[in-house]
C-alpha positions, 0 to 999 in steps of 0.5 A, spaced: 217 150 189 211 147 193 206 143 189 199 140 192 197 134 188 189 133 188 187 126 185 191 121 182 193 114 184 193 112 191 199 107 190 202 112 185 204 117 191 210 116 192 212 116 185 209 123 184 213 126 190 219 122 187 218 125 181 216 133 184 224 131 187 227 130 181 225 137 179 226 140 186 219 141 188 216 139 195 210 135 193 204 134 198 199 129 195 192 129 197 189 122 192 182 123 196 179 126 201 181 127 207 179 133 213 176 137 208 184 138 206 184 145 210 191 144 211 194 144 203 197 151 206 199 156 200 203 152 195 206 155 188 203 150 184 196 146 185 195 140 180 189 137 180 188 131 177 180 131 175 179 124 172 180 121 179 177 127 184 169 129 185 167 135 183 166 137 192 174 135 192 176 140 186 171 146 188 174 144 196 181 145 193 180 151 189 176 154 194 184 153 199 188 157 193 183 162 192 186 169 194 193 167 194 198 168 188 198 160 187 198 156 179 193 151 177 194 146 172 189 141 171 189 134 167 184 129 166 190 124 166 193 121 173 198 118 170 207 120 170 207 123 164 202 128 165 206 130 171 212 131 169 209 135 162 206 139 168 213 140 171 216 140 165 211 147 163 211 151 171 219 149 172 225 151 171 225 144 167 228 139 172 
């Protein structure tokens, strides 16, 4: 499964995609924006983490997933807890 992280914490990028590891998920991690994020593909799962985006970088990613068959998961908090409750609903469970 692939998951496209918008948001979050740029020192906590590796922590996420270590996380999205431990569930089997390949995680690309956009904690802000960059080139207009035209290359976040087609991921089964899109998480946009809003307290830390601006509403361009969200209307920007939602505007990349539409018309494919992709999953959206939104949550004001960045935090480790709320990704893995994430993961925890939209995969298998880990």
């Amino acid at each position: 499964m692939s998951v496209v992280i918008v948001g979050g914490n740029e020192c906590m990028v590796r922590e996420y995609k270590e996380l999205c590891k431990e569930y089997k998920c390949k995680a690309k991690v956009y904690p802000k924006m960059s080139g207009g994020m035209k290359n976040i593909g087609t991921p089964d799962l899109l998480v946009l983490f809003t307290s830390t985006v601006s509403h361009k970088m969200v209307r920007c990613a939602l505007n990349e997933a539409k018309g494919q068959n992709v999953r959206i998961a939104r949550s004001h908090t960045s935090s480790m807890s709320a990704l893995k409750s994430i993961l925890e609903e939209h995969t298998a469970g880990g």
